[in-house]
PDB file of N, CA, C, O and CB in Angstrom:
ATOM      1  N   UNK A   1      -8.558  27.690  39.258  1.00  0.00           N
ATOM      2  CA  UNK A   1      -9.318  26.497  39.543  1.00  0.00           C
ATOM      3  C   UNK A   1      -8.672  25.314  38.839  1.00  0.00           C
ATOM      4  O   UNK A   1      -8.071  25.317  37.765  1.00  0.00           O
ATOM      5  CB  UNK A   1     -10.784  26.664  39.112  1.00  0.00           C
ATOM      6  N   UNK A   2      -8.920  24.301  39.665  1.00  0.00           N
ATOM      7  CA  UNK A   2      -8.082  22.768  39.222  1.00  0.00           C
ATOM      8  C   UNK A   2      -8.818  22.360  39.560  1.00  0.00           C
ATOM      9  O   UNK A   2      -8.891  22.431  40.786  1.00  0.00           O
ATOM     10  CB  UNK A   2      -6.802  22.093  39.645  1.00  0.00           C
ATOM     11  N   UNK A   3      -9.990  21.592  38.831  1.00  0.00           N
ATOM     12  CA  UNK A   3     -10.338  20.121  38.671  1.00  0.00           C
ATOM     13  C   UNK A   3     -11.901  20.694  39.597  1.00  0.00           C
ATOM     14  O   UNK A   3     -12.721  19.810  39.847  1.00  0.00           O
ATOM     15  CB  UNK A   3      -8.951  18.643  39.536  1.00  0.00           C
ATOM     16  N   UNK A   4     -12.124  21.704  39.914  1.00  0.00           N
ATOM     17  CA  UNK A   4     -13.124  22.362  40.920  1.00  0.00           C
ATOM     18  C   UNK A   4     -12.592  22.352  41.976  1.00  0.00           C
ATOM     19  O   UNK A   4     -13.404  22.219  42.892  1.00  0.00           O
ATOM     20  CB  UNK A   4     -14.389  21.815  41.119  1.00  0.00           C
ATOM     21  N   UNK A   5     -11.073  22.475  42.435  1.00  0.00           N
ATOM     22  CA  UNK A   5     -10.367  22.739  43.231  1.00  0.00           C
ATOM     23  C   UNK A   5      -9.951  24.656  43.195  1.00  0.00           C
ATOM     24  O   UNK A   5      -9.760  25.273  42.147  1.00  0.00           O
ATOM     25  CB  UNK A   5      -9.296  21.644  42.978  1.00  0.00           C
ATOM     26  N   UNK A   6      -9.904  25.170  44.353  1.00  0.00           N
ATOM     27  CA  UNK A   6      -9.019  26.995  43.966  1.00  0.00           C
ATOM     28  C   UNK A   6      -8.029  26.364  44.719  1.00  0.00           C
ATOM     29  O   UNK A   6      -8.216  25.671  45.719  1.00  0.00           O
ATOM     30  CB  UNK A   6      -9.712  28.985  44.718  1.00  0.00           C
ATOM     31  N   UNK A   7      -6.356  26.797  43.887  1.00  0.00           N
ATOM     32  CA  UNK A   7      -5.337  26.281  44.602  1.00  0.00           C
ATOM     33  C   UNK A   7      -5.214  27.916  45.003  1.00  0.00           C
ATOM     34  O   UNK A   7      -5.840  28.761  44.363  1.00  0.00           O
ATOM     35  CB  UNK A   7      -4.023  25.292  43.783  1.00  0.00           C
ATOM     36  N   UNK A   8      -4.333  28.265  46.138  1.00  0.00           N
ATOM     37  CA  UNK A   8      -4.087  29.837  46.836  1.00  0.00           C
ATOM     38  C   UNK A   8      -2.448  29.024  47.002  1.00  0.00           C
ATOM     39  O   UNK A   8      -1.981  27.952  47.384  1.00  0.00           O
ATOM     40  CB  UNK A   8      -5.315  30.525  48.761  1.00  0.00           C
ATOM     41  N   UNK A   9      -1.908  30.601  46.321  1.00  0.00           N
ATOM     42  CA  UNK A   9      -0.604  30.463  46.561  1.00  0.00           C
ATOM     43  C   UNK A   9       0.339  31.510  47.135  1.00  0.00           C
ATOM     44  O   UNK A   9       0.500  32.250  46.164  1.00  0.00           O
ATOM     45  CB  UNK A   9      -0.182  30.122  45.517  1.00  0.00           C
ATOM     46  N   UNK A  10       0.967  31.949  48.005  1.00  0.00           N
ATOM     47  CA  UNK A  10       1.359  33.013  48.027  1.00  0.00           C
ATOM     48  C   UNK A  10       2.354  33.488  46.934  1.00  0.00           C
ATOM     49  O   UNK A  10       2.908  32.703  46.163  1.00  0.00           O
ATOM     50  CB  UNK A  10       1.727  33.097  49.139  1.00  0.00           C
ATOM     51  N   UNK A  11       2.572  35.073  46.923  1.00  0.00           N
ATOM     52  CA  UNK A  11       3.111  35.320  46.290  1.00  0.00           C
ATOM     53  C   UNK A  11       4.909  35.368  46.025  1.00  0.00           C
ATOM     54  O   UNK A  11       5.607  35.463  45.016  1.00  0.00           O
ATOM     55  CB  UNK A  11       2.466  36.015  46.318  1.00  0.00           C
ATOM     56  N   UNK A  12       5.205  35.243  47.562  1.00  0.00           N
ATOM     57  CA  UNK A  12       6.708  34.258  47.554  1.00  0.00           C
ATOM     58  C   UNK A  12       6.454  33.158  48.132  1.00  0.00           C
ATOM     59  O   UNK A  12       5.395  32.695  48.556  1.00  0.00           O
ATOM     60  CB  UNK A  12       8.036  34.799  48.347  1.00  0.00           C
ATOM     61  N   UNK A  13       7.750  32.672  48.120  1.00  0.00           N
ATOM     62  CA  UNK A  13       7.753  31.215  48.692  1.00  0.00           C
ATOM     63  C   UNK A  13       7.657  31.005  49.942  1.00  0.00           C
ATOM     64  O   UNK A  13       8.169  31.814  50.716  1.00  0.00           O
ATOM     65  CB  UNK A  13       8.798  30.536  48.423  1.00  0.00           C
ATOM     66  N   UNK A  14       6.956  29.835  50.436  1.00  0.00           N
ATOM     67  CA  UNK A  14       6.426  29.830  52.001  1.00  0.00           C
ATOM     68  C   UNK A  14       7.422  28.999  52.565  1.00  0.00           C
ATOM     69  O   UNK A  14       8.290  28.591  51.793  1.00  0.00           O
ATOM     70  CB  UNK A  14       4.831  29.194  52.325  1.00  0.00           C
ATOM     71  N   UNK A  15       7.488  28.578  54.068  1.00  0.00           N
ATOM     72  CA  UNK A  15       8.561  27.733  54.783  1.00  0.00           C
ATOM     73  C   UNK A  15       8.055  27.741  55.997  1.00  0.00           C
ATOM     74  O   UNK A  15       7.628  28.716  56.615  1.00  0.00           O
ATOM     75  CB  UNK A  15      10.045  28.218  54.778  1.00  0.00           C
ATOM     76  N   UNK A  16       8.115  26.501  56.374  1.00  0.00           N
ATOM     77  CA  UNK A  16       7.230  26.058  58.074  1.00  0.00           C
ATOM     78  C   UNK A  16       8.832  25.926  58.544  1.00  0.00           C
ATOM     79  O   UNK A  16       8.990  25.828  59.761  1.00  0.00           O
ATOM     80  CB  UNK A  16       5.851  24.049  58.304  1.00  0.00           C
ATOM     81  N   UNK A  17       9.571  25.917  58.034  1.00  0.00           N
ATOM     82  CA  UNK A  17      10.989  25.869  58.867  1.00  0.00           C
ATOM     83  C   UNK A  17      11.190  26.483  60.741  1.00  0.00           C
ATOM     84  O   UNK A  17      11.641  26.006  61.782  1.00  0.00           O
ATOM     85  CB  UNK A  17      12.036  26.961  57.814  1.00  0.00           C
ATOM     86  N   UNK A  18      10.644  27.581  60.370  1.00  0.00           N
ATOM     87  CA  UNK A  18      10.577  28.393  61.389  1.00  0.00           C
ATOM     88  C   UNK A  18       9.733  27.529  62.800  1.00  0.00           C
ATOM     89  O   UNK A  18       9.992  27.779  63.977  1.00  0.00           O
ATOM     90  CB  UNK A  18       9.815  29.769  60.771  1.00  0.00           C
ATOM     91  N   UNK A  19       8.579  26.370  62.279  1.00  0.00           N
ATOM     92  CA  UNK A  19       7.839  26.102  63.253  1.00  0.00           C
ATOM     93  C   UNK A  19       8.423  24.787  63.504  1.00  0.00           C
ATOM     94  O   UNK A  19       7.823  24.215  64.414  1.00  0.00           O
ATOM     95  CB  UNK A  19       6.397  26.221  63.012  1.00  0.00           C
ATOM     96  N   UNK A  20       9.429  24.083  62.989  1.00  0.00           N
ATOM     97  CA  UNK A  20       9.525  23.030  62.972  1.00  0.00           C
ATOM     98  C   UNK A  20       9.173  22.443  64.729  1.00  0.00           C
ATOM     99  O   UNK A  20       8.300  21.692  65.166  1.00  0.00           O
ATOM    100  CB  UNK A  20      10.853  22.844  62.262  1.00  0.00           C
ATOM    101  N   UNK A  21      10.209  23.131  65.344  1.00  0.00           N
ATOM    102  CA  UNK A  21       9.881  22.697  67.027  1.00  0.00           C
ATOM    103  C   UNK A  21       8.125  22.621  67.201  1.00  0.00           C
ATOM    104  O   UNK A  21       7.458  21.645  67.544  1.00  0.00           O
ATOM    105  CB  UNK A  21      10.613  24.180  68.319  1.00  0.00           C
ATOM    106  N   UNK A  22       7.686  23.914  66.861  1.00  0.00           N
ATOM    107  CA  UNK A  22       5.488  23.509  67.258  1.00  0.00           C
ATOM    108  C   UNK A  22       5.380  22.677  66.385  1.00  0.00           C
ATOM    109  O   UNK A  22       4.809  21.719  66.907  1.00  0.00           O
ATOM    110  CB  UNK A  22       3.899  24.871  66.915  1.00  0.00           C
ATOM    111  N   UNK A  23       5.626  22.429  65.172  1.00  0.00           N
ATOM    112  CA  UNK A  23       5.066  21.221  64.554  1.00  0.00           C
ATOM    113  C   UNK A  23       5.563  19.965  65.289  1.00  0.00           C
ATOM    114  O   UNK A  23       4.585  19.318  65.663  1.00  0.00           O
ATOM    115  CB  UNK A  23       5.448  21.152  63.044  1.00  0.00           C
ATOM    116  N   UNK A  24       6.889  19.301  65.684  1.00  0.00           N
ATOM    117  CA  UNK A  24       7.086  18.383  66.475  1.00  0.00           C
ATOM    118  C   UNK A  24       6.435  17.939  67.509  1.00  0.00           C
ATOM    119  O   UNK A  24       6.231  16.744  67.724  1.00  0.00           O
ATOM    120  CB  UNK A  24       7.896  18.521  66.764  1.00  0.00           C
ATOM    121  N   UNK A  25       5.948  19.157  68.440  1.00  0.00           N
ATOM    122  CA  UNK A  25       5.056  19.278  69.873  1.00  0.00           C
ATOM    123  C   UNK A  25       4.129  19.077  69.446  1.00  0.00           C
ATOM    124  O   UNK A  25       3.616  18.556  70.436  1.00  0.00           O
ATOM    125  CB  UNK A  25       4.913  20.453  70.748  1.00  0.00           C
ATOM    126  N   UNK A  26       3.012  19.029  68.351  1.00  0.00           N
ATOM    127  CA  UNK A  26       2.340  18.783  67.961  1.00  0.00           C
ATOM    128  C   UNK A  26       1.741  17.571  67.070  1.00  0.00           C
ATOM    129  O   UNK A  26       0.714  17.451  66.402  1.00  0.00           O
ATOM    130  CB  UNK A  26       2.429  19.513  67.833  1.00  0.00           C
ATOM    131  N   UNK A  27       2.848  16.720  67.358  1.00  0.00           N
ATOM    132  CA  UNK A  27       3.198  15.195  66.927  1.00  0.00           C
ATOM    133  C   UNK A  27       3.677  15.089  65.715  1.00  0.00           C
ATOM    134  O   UNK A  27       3.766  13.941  65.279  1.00  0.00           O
ATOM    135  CB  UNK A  27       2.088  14.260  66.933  1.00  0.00           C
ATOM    136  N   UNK A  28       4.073  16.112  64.920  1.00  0.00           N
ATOM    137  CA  UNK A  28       4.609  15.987  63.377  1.00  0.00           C
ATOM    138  C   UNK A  28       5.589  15.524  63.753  1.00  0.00           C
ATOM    139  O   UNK A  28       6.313  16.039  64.605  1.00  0.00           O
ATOM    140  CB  UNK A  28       4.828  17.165  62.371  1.00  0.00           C
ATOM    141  N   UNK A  29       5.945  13.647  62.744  1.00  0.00           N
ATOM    142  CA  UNK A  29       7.314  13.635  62.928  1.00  0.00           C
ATOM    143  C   UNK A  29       7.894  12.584  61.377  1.00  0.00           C
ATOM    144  O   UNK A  29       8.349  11.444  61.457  1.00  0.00           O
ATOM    145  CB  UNK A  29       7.655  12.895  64.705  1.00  0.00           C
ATOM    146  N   UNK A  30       7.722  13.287  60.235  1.00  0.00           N
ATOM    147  CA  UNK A  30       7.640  13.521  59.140  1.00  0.00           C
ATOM    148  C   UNK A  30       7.773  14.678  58.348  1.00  0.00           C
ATOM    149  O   UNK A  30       6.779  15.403  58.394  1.00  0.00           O
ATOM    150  CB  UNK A  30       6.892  13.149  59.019  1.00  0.00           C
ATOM    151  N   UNK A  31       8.747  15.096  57.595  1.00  0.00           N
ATOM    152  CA  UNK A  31       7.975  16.446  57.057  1.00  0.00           C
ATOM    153  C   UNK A  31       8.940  15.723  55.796  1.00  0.00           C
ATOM    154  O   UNK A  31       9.694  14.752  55.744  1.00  0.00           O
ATOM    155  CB  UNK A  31       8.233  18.473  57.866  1.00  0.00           C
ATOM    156  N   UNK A  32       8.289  17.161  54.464  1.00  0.00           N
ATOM    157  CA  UNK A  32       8.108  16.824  53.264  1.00  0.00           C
ATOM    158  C   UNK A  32       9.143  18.177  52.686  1.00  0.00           C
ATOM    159  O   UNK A  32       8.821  19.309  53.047  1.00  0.00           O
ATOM    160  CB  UNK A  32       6.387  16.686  52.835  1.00  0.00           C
ATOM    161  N   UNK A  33      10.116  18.036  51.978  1.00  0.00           N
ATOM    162  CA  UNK A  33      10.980  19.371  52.038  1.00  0.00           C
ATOM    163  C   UNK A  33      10.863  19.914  50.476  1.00  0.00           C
ATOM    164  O   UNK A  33      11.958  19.564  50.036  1.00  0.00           O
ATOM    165  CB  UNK A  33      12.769  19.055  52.552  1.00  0.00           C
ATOM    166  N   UNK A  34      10.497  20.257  49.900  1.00  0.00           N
ATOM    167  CA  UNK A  34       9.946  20.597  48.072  1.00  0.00           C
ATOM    168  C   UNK A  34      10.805  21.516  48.185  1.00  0.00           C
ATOM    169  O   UNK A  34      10.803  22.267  49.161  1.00  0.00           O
ATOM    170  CB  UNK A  34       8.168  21.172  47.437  1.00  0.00           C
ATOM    171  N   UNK A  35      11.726  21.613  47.154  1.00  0.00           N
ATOM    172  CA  UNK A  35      12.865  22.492  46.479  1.00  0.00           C
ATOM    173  C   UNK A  35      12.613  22.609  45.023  1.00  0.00           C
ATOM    174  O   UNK A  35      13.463  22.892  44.179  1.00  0.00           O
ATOM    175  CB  UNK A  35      14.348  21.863  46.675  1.00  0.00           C
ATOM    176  N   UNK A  36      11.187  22.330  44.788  1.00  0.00           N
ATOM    177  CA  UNK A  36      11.029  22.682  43.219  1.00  0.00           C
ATOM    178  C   UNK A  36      11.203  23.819  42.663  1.00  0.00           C
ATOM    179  O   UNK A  36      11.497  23.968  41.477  1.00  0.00           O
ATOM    180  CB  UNK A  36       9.920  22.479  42.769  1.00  0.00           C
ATOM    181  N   UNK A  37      11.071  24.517  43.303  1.00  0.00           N
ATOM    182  CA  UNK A  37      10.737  26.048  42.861  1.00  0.00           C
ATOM    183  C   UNK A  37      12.513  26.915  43.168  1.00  0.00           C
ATOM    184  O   UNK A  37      12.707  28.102  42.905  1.00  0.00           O
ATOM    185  CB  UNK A  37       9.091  26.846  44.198  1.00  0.00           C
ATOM    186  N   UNK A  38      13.578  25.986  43.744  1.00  0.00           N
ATOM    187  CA  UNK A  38      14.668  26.846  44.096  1.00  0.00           C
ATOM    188  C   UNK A  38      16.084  25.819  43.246  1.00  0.00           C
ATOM    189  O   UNK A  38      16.015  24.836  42.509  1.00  0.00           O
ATOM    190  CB  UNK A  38      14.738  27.060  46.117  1.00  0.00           C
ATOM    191  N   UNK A  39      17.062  26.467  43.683  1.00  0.00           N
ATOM    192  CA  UNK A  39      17.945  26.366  42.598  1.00  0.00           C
ATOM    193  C   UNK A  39      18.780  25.158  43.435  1.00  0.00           C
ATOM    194  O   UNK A  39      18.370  24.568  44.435  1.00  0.00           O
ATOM    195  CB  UNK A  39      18.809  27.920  42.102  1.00  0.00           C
ATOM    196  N   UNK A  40      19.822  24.998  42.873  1.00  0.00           N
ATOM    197  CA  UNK A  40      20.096  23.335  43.352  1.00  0.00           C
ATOM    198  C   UNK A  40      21.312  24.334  44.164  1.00  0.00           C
ATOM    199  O   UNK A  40      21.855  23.760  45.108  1.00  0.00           O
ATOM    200  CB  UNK A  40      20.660  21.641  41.846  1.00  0.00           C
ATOM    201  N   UNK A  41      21.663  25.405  43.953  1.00  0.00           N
ATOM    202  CA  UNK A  41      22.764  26.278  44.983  1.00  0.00           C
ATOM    203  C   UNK A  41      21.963  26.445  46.036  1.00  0.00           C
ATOM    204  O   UNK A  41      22.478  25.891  47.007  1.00  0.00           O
ATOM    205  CB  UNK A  41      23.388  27.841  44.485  1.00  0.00           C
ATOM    206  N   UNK A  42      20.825  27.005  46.334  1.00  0.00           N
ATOM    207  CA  UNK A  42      19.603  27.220  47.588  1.00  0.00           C
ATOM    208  C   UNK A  42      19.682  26.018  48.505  1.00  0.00           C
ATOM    209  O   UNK A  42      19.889  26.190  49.707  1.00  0.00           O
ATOM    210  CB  UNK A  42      17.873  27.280  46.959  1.00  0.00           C
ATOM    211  N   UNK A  43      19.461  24.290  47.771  1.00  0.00           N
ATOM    212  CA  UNK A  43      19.737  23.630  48.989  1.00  0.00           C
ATOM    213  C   UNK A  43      20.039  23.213  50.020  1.00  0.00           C
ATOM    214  O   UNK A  43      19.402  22.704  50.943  1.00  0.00           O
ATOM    215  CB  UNK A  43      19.832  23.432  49.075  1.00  0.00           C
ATOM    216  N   UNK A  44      21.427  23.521  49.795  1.00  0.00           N
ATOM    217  CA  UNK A  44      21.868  23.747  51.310  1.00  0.00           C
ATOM    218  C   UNK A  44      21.252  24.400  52.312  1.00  0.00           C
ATOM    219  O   UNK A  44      20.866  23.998  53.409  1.00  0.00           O
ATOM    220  CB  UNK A  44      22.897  24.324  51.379  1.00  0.00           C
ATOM    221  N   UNK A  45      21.208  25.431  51.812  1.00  0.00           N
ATOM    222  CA  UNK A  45      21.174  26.605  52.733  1.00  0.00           C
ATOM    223  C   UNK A  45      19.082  26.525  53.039  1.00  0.00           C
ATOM    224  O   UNK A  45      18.399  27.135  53.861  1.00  0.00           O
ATOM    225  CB  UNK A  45      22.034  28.431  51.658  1.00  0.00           C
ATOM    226  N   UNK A  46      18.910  26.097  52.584  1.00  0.00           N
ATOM    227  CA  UNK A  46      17.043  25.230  52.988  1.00  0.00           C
ATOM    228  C   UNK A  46      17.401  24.430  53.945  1.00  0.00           C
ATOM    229  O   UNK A  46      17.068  24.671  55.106  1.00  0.00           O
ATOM    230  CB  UNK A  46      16.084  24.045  51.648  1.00  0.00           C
ATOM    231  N   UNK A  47      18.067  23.453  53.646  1.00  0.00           N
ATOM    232  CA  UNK A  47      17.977  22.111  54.574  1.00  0.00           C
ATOM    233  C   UNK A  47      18.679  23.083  55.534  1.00  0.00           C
ATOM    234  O   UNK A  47      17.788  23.640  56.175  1.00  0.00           O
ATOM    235  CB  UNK A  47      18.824  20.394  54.085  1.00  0.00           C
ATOM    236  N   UNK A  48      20.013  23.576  55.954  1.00  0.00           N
ATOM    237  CA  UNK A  48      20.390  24.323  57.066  1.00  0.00           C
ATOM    238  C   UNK A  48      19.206  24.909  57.626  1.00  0.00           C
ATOM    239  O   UNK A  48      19.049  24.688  58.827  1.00  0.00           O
ATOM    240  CB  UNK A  48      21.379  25.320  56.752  1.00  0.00           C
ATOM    241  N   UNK A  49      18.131  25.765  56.911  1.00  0.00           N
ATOM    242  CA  UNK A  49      17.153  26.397  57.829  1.00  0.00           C
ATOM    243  C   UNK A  49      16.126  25.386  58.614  1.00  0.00           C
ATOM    244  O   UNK A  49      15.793  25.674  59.763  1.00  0.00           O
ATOM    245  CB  UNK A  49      16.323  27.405  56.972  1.00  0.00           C
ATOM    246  N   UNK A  50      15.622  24.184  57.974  1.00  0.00           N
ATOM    247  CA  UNK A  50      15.352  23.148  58.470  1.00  0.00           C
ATOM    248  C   UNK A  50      15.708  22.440  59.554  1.00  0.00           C
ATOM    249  O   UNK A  50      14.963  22.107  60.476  1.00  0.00           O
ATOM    250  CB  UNK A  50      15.456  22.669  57.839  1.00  0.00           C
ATOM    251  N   UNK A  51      16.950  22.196  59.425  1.00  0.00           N
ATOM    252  CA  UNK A  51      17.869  21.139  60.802  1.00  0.00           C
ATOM    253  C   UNK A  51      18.034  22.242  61.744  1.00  0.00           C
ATOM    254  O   UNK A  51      18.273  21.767  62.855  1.00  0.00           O
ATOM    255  CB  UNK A  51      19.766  20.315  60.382  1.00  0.00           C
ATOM    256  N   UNK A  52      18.004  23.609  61.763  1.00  0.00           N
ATOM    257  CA  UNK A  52      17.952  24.344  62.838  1.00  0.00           C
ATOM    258  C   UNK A  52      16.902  24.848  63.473  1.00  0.00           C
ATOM    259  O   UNK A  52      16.898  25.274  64.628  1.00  0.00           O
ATOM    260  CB  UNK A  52      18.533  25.127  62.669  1.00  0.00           C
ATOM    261  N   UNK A  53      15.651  24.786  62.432  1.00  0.00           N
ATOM    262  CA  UNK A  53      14.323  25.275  63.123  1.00  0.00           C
ATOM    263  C   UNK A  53      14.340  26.601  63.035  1.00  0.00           C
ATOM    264  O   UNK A  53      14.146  27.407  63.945  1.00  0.00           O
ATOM    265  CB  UNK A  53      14.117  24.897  64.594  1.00  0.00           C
ATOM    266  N   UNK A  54      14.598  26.823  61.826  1.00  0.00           N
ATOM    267  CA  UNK A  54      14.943  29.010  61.876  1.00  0.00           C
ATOM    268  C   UNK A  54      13.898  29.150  60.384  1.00  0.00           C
ATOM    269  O   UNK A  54      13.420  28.242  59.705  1.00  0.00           O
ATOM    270  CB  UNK A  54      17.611  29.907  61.352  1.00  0.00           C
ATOM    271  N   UNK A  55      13.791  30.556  60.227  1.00  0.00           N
ATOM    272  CA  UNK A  55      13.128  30.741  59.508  1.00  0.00           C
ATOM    273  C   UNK A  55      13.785  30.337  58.020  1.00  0.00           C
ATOM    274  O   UNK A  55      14.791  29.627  58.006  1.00  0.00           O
ATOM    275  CB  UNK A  55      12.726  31.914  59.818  1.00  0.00           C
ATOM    276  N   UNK A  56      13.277  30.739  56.954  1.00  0.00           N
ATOM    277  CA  UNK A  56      14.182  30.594  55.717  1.00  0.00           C
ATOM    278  C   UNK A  56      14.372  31.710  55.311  1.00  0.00           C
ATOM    279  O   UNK A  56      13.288  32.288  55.231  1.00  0.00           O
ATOM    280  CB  UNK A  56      13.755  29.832  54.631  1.00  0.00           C
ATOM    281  N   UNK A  57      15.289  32.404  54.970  1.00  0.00           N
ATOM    282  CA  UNK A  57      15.570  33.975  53.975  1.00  0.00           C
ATOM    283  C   UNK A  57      15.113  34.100  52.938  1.00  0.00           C
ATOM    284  O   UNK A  57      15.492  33.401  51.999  1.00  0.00           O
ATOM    285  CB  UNK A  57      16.855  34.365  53.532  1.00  0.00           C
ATOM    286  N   UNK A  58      14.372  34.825  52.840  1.00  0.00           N
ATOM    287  CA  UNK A  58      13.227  35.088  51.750  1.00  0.00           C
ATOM    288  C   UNK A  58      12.144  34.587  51.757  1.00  0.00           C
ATOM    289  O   UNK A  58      11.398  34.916  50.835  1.00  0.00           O
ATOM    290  CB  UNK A  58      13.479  34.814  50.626  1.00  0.00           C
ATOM    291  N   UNK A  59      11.772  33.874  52.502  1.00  0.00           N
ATOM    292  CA  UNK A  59      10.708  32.876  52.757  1.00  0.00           C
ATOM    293  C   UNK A  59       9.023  33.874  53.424  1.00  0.00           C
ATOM    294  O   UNK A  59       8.824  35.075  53.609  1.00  0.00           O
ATOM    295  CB  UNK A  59      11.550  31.605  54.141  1.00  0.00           C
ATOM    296  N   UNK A  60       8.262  32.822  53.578  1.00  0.00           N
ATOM    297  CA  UNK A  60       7.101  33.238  54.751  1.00  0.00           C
ATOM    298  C   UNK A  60       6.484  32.481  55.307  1.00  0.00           C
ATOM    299  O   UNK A  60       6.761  31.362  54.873  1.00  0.00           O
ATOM    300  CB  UNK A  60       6.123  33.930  54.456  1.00  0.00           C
ATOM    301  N   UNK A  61       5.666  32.439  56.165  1.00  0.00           N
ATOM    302  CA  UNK A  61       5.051  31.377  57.016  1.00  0.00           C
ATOM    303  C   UNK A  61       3.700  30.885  56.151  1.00  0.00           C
ATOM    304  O   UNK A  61       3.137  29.794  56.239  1.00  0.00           O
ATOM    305  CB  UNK A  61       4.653  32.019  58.627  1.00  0.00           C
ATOM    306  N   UNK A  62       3.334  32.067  55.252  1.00  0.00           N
ATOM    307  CA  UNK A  62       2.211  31.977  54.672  1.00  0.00           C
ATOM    308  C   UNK A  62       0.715  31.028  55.835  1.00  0.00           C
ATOM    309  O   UNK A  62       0.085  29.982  55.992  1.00  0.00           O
ATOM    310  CB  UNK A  62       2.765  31.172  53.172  1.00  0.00           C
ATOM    311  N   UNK A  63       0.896  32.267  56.272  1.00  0.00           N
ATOM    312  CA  UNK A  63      -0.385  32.073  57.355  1.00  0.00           C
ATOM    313  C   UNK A  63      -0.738  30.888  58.506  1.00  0.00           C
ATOM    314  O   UNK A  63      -1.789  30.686  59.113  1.00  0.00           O
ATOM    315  CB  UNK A  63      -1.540  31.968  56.503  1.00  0.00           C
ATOM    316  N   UNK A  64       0.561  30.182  58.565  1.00  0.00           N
ATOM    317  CA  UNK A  64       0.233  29.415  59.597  1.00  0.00           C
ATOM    318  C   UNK A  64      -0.168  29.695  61.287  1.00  0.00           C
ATOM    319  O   UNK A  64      -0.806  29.078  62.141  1.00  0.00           O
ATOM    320  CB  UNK A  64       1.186  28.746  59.503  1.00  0.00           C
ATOM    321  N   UNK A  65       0.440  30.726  61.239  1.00  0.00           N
ATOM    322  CA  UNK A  65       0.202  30.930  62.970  1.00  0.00           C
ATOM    323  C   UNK A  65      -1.597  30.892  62.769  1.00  0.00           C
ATOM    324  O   UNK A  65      -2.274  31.133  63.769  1.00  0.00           O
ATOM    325  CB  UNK A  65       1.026  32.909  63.843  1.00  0.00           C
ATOM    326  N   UNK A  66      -2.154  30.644  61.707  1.00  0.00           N
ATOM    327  CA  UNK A  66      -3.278  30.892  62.598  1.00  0.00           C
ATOM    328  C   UNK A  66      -4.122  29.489  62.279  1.00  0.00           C
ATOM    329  O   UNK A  66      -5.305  29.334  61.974  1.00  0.00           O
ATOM    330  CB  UNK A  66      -4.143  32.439  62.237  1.00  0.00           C
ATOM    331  N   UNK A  67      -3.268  28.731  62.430  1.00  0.00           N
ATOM    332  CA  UNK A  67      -3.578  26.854  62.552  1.00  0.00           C
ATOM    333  C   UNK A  67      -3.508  25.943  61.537  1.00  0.00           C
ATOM    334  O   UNK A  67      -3.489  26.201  60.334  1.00  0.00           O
ATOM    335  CB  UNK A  67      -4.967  26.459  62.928  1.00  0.00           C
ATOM    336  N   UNK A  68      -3.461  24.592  62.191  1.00  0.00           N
ATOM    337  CA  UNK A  68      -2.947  23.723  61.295  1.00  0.00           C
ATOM    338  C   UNK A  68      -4.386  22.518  61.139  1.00  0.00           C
ATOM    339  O   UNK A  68      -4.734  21.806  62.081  1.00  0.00           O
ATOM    340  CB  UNK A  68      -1.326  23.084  61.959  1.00  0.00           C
ATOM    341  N   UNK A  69      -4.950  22.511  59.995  1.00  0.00           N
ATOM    342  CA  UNK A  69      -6.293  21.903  59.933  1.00  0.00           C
ATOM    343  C   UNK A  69      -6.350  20.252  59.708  1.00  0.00           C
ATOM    344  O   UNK A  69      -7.436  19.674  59.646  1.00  0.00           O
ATOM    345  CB  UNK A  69      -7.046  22.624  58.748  1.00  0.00           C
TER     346      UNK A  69
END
């Protein structure tokens, strides 16, 4: 709990990479890319999963297929 907030986190790291195309169709045309948690060698290879719309390696969707609120 934060502040009377529950933050839920998964237990690896998540990545909408994979949806980028449904998020676009869906009028997203902004996104926010957080590399806090990875190493400054990982970058690349994030933003590559990004500009292609693929998943990320090691990554998860952490529950999006089942909507965006």
């Amino acid at each position: 709990m934060k502040k009377g907030l529950t933050v839920v986190r998964p237990q690896r790291r998540f990545s909408l990479t994979a949806y980028l195309g449904m998020l676009q169709k869906m009028g997203c045309g902004s996104f926010v890319i957080k590399v806090t948690f990875a190493s400054r060698e990982e970058w690349p290879q994030i933003m590559d999963s990004f500009n292609r719309g693929r998943e990320h390696p090691g990554s998860i969707g952490f529950k999006f297929v089942m909507g965006v609120v």
